[in-house]
Structure formats: C-alpha cells, structure tokens
Backbone atoms as SQL, in Angstrom:
CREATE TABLE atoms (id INTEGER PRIMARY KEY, chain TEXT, resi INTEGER, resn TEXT, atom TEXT, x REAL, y REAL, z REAL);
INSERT INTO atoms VALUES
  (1, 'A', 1, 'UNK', 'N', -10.702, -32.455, -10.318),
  (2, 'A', 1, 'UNK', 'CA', -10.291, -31.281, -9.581),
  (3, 'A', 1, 'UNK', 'C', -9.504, -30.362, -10.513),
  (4, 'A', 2, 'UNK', 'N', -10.083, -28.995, -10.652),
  (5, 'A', 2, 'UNK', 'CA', -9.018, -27.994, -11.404),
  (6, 'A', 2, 'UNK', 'C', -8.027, -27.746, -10.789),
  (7, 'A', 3, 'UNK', 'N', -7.275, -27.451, -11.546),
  (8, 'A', 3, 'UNK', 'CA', -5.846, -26.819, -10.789),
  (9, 'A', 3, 'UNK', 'C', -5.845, -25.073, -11.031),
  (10, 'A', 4, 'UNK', 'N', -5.397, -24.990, -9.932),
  (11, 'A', 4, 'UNK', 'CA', -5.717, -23.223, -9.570),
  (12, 'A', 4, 'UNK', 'C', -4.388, -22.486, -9.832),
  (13, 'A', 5, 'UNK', 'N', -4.277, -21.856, -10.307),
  (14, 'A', 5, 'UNK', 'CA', -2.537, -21.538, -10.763),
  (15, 'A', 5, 'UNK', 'C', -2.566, -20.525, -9.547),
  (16, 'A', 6, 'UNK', 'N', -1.035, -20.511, -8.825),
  (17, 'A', 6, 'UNK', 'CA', -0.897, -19.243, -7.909),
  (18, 'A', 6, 'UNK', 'C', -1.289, -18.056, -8.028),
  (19, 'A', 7, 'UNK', 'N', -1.386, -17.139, -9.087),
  (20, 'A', 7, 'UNK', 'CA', -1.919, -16.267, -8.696),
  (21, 'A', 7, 'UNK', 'C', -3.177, -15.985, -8.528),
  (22, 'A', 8, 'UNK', 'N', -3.950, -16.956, -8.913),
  (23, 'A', 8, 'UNK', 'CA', -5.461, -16.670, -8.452),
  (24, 'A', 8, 'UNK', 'C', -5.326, -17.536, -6.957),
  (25, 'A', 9, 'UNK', 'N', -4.381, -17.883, -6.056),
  (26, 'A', 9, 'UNK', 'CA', -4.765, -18.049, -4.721),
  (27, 'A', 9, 'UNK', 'C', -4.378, -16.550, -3.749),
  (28, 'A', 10, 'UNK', 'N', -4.031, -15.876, -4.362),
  (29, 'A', 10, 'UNK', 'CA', -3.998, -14.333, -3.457),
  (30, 'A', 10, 'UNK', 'C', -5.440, -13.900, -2.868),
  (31, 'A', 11, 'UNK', 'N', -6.042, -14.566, -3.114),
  (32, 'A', 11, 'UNK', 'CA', -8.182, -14.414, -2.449),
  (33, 'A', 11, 'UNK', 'C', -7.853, -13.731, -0.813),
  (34, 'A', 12, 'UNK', 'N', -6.909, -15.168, -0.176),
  (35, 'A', 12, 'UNK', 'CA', -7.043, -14.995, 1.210),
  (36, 'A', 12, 'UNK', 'C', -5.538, -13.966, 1.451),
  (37, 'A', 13, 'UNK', 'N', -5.228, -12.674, 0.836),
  (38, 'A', 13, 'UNK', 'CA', -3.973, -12.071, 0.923),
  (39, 'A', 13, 'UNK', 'C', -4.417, -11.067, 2.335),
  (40, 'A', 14, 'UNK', 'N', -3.391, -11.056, 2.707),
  (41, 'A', 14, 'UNK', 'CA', -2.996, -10.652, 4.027),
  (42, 'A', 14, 'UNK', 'C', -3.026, -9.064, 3.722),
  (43, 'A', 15, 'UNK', 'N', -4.059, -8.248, 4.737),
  (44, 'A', 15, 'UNK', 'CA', -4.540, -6.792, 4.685),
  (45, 'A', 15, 'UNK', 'C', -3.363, -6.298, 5.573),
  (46, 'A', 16, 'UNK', 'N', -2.416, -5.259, 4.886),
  (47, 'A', 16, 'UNK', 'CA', -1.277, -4.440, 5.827),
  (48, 'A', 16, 'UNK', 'C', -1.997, -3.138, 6.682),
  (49, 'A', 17, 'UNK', 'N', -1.803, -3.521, 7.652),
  (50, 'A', 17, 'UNK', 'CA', -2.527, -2.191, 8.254),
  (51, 'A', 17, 'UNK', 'C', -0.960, -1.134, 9.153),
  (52, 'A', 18, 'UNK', 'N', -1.066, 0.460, 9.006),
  (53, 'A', 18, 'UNK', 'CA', -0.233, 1.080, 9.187),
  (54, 'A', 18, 'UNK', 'C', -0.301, 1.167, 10.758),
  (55, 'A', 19, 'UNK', 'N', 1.024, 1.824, 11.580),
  (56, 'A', 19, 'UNK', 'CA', 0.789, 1.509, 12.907),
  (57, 'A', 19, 'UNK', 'C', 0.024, 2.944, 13.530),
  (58, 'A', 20, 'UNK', 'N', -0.951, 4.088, 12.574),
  (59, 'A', 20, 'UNK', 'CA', -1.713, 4.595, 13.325),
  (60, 'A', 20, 'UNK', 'C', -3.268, 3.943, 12.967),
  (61, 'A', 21, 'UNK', 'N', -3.452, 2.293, 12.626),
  (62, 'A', 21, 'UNK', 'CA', -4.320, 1.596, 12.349),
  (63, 'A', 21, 'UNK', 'C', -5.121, 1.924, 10.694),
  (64, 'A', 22, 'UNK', 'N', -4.664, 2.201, 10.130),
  (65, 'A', 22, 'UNK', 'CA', -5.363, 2.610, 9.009),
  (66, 'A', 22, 'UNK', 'C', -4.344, 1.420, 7.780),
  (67, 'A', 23, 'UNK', 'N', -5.295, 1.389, 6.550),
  (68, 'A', 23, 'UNK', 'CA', -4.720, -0.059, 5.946),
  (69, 'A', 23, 'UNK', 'C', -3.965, 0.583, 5.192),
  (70, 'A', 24, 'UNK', 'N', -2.879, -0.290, 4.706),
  (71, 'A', 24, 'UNK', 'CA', -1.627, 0.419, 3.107),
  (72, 'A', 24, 'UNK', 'C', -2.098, 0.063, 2.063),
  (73, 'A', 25, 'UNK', 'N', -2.209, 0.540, 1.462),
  (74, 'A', 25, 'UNK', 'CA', -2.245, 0.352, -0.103),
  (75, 'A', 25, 'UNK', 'C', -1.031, 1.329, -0.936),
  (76, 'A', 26, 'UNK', 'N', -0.802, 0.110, -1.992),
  (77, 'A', 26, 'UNK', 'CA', 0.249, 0.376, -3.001),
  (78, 'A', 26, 'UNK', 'C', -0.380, 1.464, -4.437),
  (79, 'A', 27, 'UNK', 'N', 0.112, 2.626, -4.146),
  (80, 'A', 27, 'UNK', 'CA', -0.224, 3.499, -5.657),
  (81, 'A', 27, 'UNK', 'C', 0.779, 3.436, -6.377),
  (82, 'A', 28, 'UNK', 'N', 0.571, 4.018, -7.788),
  (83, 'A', 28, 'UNK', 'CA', 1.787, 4.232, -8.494),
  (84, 'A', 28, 'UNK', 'C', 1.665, 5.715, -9.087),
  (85, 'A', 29, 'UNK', 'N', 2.938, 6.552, -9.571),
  (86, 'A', 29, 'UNK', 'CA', 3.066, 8.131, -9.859),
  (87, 'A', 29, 'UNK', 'C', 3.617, 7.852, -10.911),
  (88, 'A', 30, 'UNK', 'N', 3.404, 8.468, -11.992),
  (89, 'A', 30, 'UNK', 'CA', 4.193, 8.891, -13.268),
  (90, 'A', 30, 'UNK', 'C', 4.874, 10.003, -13.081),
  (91, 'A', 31, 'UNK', 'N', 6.246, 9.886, -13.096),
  (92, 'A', 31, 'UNK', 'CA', 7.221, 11.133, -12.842),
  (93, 'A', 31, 'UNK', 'C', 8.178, 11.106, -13.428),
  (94, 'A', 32, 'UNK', 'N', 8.668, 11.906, -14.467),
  (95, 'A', 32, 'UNK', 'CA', 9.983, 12.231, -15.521),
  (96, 'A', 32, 'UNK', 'C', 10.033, 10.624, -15.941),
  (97, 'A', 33, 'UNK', 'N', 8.884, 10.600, -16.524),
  (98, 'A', 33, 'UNK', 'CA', 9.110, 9.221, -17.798),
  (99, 'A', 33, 'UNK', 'C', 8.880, 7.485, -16.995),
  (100, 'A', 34, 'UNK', 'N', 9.077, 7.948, -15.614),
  (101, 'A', 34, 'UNK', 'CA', 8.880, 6.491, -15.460),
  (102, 'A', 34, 'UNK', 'C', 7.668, 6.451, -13.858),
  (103, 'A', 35, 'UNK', 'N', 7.436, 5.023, -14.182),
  (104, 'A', 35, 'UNK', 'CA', 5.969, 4.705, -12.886),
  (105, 'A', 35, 'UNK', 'C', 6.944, 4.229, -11.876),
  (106, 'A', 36, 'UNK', 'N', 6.676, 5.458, -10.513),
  (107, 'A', 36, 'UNK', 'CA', 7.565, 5.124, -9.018),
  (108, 'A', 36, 'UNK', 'C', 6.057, 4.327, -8.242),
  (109, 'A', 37, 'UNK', 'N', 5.944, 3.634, -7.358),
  (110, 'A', 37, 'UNK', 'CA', 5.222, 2.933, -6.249),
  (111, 'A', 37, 'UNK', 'C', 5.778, 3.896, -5.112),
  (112, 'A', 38, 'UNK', 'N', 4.576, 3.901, -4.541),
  (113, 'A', 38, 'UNK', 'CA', 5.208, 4.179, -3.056),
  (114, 'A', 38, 'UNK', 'C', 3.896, 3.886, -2.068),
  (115, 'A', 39, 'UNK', 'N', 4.064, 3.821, -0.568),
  (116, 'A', 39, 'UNK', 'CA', 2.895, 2.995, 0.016),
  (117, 'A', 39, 'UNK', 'C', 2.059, 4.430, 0.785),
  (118, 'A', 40, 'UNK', 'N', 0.570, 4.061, 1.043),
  (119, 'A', 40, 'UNK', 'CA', -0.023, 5.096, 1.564),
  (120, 'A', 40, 'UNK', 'C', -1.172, 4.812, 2.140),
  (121, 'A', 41, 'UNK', 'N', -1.126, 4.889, 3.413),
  (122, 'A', 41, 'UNK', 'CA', -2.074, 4.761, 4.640),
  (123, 'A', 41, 'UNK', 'C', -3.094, 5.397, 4.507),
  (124, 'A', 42, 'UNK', 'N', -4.636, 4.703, 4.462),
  (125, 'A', 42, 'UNK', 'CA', -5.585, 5.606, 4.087),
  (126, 'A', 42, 'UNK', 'C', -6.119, 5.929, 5.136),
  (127, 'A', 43, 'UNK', 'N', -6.113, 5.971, 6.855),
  (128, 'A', 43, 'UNK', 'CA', -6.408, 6.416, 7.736),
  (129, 'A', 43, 'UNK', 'C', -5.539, 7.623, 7.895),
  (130, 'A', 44, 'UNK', 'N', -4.342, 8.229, 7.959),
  (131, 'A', 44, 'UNK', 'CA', -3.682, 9.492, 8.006),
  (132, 'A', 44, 'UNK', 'C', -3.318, 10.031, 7.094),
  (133, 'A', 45, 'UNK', 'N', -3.217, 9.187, 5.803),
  (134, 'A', 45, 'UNK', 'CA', -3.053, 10.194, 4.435),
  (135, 'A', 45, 'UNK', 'C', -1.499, 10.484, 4.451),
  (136, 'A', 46, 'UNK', 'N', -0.611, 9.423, 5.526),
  (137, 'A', 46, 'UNK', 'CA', 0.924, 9.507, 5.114),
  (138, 'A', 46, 'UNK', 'C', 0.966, 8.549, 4.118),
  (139, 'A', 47, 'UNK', 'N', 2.365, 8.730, 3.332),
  (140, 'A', 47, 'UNK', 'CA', 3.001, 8.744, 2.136),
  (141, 'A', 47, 'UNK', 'C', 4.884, 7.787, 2.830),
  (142, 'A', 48, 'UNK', 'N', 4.983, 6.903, 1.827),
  (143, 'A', 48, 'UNK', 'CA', 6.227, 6.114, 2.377),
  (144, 'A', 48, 'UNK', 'C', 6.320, 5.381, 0.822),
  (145, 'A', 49, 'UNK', 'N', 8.383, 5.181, 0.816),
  (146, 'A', 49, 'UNK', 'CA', 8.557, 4.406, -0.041),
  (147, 'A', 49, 'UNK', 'C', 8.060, 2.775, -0.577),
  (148, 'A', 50, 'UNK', 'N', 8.168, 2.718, 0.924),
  (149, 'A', 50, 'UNK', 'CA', 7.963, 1.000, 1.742),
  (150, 'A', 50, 'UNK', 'C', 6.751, 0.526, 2.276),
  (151, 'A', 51, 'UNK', 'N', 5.754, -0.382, 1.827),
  (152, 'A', 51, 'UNK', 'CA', 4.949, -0.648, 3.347),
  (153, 'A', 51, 'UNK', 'C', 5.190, -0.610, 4.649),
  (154, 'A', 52, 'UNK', 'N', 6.567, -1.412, 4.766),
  (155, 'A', 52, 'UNK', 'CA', 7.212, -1.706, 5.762),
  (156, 'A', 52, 'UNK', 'C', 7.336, 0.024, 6.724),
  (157, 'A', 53, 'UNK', 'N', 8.145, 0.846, 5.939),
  (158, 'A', 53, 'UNK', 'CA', 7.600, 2.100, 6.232),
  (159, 'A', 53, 'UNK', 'C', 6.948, 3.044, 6.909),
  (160, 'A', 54, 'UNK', 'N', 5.892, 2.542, 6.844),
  (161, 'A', 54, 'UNK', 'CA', 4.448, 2.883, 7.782),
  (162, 'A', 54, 'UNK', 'C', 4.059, 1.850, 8.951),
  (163, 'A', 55, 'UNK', 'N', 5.075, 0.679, 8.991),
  (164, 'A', 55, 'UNK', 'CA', 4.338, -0.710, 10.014),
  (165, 'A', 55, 'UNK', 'C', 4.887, 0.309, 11.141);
C-alpha cells in the first residue's frame, strides 16, 4: 500500500458555495508590491476579504 501524503488527499475538498448560491473561489491581486487574496462568488460577481464573507 502507498502512502498518500496529505496534500494529495484534498480530491474530496469541500465546494464553498456563497449565500446567493453561486461557488467562492480564492483569487489573488498584485497591488503596491505585494499578492492580496480576496474571495469571489462567481454567480453575482461580489468581491470579499473572507470566504466566510460571502457565506
């Protein structure tokens, strides 16, 4: 039996969906020198620091 190191078990990772039903996904921005994240619902096209954010 191989051994599977943790990060290749993220396969079955849990899809965040925003609460006007549309899913989050994490982007990143290059702005004055450094990469900010912020989360963004691709059913309404809002914009949040947080996933949590948009739940």
């Amino acid at each position: 039996m191989s051994k599977v190191s943790k990060n290749a078990r993220r396969v079955g990772e849990k899809e965040l969906t925003s609460r006007w039903g549309g899913k989050i996904v994490m982007k990143g921005l290059f702005k004055n020198g450094r990469l900010t994240y912020y989360a963004t619902c691709e059913k309404s096209g809002n914009k949040a620091r947080r996933p949590r954010d948009l739940m």
